[in-house]
N, C-alpha and C positions, 0 to 999 in steps of 0.2 A: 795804868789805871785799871783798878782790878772791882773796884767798891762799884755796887749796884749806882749806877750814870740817875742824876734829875735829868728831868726831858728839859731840852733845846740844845741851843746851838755850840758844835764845840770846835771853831778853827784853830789852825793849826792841829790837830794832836795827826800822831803818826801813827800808822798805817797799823803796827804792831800791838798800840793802846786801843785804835778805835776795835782790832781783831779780837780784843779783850773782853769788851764789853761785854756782860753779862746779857745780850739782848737777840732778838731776831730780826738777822737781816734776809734779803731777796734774795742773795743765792742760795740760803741753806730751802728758802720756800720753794723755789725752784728747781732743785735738787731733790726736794722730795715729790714736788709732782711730775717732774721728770722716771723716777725709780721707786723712790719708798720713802716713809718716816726712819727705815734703821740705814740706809745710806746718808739722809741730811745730818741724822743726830751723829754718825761717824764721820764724818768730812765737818761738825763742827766742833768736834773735838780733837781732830787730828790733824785737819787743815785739808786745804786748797792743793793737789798735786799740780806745779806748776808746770803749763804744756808751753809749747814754742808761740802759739799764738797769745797767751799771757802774758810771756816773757815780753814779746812785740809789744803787747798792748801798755805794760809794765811802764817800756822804756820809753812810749812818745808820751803818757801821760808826763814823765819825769821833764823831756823839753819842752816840753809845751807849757804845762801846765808848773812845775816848778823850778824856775829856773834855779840854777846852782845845786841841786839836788843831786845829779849824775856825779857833778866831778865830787860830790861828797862819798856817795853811796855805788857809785860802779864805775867800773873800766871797763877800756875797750880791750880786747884778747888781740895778741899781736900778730902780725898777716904772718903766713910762712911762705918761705922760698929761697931764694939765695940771694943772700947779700941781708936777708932778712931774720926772722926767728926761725929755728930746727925743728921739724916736729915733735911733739910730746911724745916723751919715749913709751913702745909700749913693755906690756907686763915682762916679755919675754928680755928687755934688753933691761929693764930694774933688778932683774933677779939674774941675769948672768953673773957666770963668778970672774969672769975676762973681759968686760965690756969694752969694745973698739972705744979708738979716742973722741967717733963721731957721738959713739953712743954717750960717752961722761959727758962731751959738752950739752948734747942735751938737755940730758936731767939736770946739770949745774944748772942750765939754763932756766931750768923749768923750777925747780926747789926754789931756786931765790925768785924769778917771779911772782909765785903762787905766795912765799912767805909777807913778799912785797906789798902782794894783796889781798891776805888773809881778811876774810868777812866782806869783800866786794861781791857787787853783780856783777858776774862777767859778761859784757855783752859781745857780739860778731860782730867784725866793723864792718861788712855789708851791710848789717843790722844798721849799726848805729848812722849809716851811711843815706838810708834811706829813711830814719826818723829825720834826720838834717833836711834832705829834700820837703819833708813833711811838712815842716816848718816854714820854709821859704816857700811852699806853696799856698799854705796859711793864710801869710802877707799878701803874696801875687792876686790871690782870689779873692781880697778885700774879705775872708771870713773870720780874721784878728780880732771882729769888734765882738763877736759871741766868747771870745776868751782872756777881754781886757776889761778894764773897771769895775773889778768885783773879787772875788776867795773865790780860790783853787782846793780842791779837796777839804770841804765843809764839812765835817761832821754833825749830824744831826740823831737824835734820841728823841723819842715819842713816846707814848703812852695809846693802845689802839682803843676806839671805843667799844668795839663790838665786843672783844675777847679779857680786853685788861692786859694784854701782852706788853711786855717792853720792848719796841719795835728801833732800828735802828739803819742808817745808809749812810753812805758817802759822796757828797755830790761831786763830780771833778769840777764844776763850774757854777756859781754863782753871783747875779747883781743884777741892778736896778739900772733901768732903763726909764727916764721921761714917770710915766704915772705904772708901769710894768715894771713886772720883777721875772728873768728869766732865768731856767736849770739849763746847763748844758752838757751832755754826755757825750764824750769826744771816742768814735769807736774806730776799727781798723780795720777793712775788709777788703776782700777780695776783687770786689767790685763795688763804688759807690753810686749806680744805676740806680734811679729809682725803682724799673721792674725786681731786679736782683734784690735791692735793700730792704725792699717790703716783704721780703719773705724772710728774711734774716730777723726784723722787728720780729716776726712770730718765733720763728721757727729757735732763737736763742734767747726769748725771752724776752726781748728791751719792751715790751709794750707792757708785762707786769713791774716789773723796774722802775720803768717812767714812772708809769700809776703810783705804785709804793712812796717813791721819793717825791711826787709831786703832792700825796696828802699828808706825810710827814713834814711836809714844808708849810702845810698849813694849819698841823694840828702844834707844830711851835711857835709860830708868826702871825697867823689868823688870814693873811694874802694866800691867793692863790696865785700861780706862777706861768706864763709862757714856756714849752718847753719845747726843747729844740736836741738834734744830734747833729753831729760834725762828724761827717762820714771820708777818712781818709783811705786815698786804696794803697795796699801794700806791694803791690807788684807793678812791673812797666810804666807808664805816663804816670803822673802823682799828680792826679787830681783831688781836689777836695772838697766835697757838697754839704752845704748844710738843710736841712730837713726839719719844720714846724712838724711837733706830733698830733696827727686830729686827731680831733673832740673822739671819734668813736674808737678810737684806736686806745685813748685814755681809758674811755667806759668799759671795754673789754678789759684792761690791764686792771684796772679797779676788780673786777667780776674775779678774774683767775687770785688774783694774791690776796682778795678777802678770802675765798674760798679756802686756801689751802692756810691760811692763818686761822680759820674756826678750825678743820682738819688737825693744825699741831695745836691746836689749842687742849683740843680731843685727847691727844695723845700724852699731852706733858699732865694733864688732871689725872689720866690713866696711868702716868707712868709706864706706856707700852708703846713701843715705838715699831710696829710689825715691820717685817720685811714685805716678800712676795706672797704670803699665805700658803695654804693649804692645798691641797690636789684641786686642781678644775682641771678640763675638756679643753682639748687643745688640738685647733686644727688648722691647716696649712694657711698663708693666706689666702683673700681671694681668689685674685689673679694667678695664683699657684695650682688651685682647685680646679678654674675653669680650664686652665690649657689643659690640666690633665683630661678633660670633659664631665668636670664635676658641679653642676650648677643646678640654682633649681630651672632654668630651663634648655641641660646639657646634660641630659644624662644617658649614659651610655644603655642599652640594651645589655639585661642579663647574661653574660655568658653560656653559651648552646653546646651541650654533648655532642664529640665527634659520632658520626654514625657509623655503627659497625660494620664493617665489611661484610658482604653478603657474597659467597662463594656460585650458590646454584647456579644454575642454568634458566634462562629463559622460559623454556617449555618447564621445568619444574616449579616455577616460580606460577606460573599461570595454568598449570595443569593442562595442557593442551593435547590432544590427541594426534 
């Protein structure tokens, strides 16, 4: 899907059509008030450079939220050791003109797997090992009900009112609950602590996110939405918390991604999309300044001429008789 999107709702589409759409989504907003207008408009024309924590985040959406989708679109990479798979041969034994016969099995090994799985995700299977734990903890924690009876990766398109933008997001979780209709954002961190995860809301963003998708969801429905995240840790015990977003946590998310939406509003009527600008004044930071003893009330005393050596004599100095 390539044709300018009407606004509402579009389940099912994938991942590649919704990346298509001619529209603005939160991370290109975010991206630019993170760095610049010319870093969001190149990362939305070039893409998402996928890191390890993506790829994580990638692959529990995939169990979780769609099932049968992995064994479509990825595999697991196979354990090495003996009795196991060989390592992947490197540069140095591909290009030997005498490769031992450890090295041919190898690459035989590795050519036809790789052919095998041309156009997969290849995932780790510690990876995929600990999305499975993720799962049964899902269950165990009775938090299955935020991710059943409703669409998994919703596409929505909007129209904003402020700017006239074509606004767009992906909810991983959507449905209707009793006389409530709830979003739910299933994320992957380090630690699912409330002290810890409340700075992660800020500090990556999820509280303009929420906002965005929760008035997206009402500038195509007219309801407004409970919203929630499902906070899985990726490391050691595999606990799993879920998290109502407050009212003021919404309000700020609203404040940041209107803002930076009149901003590219700015930019796309200008057609200029700036980087960093022009020369400004650039000084350390603060904490950098003061230990040096540079503050306004740290400041060092002028630097003092050594005094020059004085050779006379006493009596010469004083004229004494």
């Amino acid at each position: 899907m390539t044709d300018t999107p009407k606004p509402g709702i579009y389940p099912g589409m994938s991942f590649e059509d919704y990346r298509a759409l001619p529209a603005i989504n939160w991370h290109t907003l975010w991206r630019m008030r993170e760095e610049s207008p010319a870093h969001a408009l190149y990362e939305m024309q070039h893409g998402t450079k996928e890191t390890e924590a993506l790829a994580f985040g990638s692959l529990t959406d995939f169990i979780l939220l769609e099932p049968g989708r992995f064994e479509q679109e990825a595999v697991v990479e196979p354990e090495i050791g003996e009795g196991m798979a060989p390592k992947r041969p490197t540069k140095r034994q591909l290009e030997a003109k005498k490769p031992s016969a450890e090295s041919v099995r190898a690459i035989e090994f590795w050519q036809a797997w790789d052919a095998a799985n041309a156009g997969k995700i290849v995932v780790k299977a510690a990876d995929y090992e600990r999305v499975l734990e993720i799962e049964r903890s899902v269950r165990t924690a009775q938090c299955k009900e935020y991710i059943v009876g409703g669409r998994a990766q919703v596409c929505i398109v909007w129209v904003d009112p402020a700017t006239g933008l074509l606004c767009k997001g992906r909810l991983d979780y959507e449905r209707n609950a009793g006389f409530n209709h709830f979003i739910t954002d299933l994320k992957t961190s380090r630690m699912a602590k409330k002290s810890f995860f409340e700075v992660m809301i800020y500090r990556l963003g999820y509280f303009g996110q929420m906002a965005f998708y929760e008035d997206g969801w009402f500038a195509v429905t007219g309801e407004r939405s409970l919203c929630n995240w499902l906070v899985a840790e990726k490391e050691g015990l595999c606990v799993v918390k879920p998290y109502e977003c407050g009212a003021r946590t919404l309000e700020a998310g609203r404040e940041a991604y209107c803002d930076a939406l009149i901003y590219w509003a700015e930019c796309v009527k200008k057609n200029e999309f700036p980087a960093y600008g022009g020369v400004e004044i650039i000084d350390m930071p603060e904490w950098a300044l003061r230990q040096e003893g540079v503050g306004p009330d740290l400041i060092r005393p002028e630097p003092q001429a050594p005094a020059v050596e004085d050779n006379r004599t006493f009596e010469e100095i004083y004229a004494l008789e």
